[in-house]
KOLKEVEX-971827 format. One record per residue (C-alpha): chain; residue in one letter; x negated, y negated, z; residue number from 1. Coordinates in pm, whole numbers, m for minus. Each point is the difference from the previous one (the first is absolute). Layout:
! residues N
(atom 'A'; 'A'; (X; Y; Z); NUM);
...
! end
This chain:
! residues 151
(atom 'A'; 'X'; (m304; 1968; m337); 1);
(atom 'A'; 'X'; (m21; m381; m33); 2);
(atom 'A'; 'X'; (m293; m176; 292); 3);
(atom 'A'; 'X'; (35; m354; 106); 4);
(atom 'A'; 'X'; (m267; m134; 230); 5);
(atom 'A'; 'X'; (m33; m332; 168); 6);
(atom 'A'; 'X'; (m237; m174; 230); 7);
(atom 'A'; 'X'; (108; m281; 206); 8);
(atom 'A'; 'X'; (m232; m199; 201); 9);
(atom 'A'; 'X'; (155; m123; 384); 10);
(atom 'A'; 'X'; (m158; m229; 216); 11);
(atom 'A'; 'X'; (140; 192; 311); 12);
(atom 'A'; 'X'; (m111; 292; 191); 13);
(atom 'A'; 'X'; (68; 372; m161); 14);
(atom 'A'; 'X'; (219; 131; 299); 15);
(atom 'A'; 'X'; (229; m332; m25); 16);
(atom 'A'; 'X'; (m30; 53; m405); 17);
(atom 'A'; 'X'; (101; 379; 59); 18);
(atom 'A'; 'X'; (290; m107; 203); 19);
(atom 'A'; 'X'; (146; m216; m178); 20);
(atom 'A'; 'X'; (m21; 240; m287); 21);
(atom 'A'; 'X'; (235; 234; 175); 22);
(atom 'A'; 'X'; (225; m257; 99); 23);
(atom 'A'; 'X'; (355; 89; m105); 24);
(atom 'A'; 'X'; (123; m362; 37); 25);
(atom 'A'; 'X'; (m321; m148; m193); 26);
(atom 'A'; 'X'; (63; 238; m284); 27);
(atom 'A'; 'X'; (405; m122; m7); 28);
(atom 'A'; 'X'; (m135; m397; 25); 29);
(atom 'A'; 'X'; (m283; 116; m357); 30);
(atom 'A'; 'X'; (261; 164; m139); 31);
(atom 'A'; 'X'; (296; m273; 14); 32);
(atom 'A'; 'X'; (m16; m68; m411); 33);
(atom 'A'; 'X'; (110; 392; m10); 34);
(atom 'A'; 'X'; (263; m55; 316); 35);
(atom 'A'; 'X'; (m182; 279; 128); 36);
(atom 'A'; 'X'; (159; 155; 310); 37);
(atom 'A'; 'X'; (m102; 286; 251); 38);
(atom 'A'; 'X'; (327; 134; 32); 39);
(atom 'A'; 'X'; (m120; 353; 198); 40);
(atom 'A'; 'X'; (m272; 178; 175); 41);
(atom 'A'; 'X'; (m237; m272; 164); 42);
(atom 'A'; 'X'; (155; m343; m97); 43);
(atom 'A'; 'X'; (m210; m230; 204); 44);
(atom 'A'; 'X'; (m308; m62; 157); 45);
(atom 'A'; 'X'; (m306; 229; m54); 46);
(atom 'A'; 'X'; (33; 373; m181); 47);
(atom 'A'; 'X'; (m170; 259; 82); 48);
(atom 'A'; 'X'; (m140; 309; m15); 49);
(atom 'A'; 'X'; (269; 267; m168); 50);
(atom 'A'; 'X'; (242; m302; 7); 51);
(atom 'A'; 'X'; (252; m58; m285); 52);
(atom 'A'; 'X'; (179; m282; m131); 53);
(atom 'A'; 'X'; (242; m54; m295); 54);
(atom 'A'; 'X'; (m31; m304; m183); 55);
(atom 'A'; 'X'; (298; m107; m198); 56);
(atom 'A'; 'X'; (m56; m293; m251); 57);
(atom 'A'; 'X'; (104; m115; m330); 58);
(atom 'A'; 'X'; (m244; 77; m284); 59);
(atom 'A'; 'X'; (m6; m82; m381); 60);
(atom 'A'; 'X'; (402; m89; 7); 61);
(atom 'A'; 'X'; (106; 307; 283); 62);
(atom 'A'; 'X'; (16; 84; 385); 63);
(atom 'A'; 'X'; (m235; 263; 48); 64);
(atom 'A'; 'X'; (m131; 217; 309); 65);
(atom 'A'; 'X'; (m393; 154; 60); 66);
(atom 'A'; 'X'; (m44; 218; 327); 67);
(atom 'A'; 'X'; (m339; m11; 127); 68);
(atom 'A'; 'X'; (m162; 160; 279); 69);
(atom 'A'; 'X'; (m376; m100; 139); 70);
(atom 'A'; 'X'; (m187; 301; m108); 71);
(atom 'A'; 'X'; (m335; m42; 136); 72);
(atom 'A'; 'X'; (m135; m303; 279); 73);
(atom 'A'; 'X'; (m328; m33; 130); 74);
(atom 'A'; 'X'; (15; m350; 187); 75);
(atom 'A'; 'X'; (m120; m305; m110); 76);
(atom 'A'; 'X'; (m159; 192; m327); 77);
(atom 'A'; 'X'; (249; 184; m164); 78);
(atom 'A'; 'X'; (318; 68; m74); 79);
(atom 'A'; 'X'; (276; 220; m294); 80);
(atom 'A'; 'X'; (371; m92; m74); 81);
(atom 'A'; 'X'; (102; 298; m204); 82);
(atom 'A'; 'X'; (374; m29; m160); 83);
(atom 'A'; 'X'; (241; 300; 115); 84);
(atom 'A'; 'X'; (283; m119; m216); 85);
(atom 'A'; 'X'; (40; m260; m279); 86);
(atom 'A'; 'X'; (m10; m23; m330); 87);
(atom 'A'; 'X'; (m361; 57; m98); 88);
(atom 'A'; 'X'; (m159; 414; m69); 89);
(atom 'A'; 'X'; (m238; m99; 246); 90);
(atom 'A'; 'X'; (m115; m319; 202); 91);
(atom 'A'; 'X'; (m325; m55; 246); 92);
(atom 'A'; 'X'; (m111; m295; 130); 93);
(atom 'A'; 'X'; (m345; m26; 221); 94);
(atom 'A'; 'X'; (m105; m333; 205); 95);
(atom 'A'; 'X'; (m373; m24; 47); 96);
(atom 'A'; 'X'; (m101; m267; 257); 97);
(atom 'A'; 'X'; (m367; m36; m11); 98);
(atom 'A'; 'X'; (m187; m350; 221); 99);
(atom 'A'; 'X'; (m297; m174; m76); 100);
(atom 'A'; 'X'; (m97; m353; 185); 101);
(atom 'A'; 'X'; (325; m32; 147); 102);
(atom 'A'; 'X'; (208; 34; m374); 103);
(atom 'A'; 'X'; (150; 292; m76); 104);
(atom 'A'; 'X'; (32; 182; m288); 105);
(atom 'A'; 'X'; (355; 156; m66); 106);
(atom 'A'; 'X'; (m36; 264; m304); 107);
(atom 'A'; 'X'; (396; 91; m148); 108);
(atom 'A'; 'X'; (m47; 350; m225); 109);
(atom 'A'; 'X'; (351; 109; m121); 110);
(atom 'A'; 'X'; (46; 301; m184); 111);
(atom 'A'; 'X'; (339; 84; m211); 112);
(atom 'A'; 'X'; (149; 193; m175); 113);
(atom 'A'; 'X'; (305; m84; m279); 114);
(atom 'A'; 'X'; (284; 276; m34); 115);
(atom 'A'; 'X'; (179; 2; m332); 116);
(atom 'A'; 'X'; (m308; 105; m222); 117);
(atom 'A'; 'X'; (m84; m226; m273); 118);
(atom 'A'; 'X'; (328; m237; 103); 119);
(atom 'A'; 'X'; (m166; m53; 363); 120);
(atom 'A'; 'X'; (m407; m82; m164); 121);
(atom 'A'; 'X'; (157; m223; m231); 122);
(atom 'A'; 'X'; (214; m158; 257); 123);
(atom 'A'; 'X'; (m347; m28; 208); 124);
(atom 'A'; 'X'; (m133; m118; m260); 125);
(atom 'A'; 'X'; (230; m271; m112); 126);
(atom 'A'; 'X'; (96; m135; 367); 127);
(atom 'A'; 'X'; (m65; 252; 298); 128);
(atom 'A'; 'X'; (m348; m75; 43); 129);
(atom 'A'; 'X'; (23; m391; m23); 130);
(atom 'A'; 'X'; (285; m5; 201); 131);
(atom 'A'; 'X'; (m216; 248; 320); 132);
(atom 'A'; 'X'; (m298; m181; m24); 133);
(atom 'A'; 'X'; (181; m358; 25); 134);
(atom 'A'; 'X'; (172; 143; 281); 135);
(atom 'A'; 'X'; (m316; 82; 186); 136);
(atom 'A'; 'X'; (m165; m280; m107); 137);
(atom 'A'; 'X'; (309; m190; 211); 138);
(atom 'A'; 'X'; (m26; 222; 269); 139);
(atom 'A'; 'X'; (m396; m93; 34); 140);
(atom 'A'; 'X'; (78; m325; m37); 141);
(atom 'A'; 'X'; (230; 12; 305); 142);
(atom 'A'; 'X'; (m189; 227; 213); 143);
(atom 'A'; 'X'; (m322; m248; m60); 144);
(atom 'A'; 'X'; (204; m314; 109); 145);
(atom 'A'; 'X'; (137; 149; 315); 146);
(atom 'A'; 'X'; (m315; 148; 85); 147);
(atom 'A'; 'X'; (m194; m317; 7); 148);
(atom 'A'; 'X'; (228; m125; 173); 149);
(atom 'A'; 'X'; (m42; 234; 296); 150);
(atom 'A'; 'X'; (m356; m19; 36); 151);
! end
């Protein structure tokens, strides 16, 4: 299993940090280089709580789809997007939202798992892991800016 953890620093509030974390439509706008879509399930506003959504969005060359359904939310602290269906063995993503002074501190640990044996680590290897944490990295970029703004 492959673990990719971030920290992102917001000058915002935690619950308005959260929020926008679970923000369907914020996700689409961070993920606009991919032409991300949420084409089912939840596709806008704020997911929740044994929610899905299916995201359908062109990556490394092809149109693919990732169910995910919010495994686990305790608000304003916590929350799990766990994929149901897609093309990873296994995919978990928990959102840590921790604030100190008024800045909060959003921590990103995803955990994967490649199918295809040695094909899908050196795949990983090669692009797969670049290509998730760049993605995030966009993502936190986005959430940050619209954040701030909001405070």
């Amino acid at each position: 299993m492959i673990t990719i953890n971030l920290i992102t620093k917001i000058n915002a509030s935690k619950q308005i940090v959260f929020d926008a974390s679970r923000n369907i439509d914020i996700h689409q706008q961070s993920a606009s280089p991919t032409n991300e879509k949420a084409i089912a399930g939840v596709t806008s506003g704020l997911i929740n709580l044994n929610e899905t959504v299916t995201w359908r969005g062109k990556h490394f060359g092809f149109y693919l789809t990732h169910k995910s359904r919010i495994t686990a939310m305790n608000f304003y602290d916590y929350f799990v997007d766990e994929m149901e269906q897609g093309k990873f063995k296994s995919f978990k993503h928990e959102h840590f939202f921790e604030e100190e002074n008024g800045i909060t501190i959003m921590k990103d640990k995803l955990q994967y798992e490649t199918p295809f044996c040695f094909f899908g680590k050196l795949f990983d290897v090669l692009f797969l892991k670049k290509h998730l944490i760049n993605f995030l990295l966009e993502r936190n970029k986005v959430l940050k800016q619209v954040s701030e703004k909001q405070n």
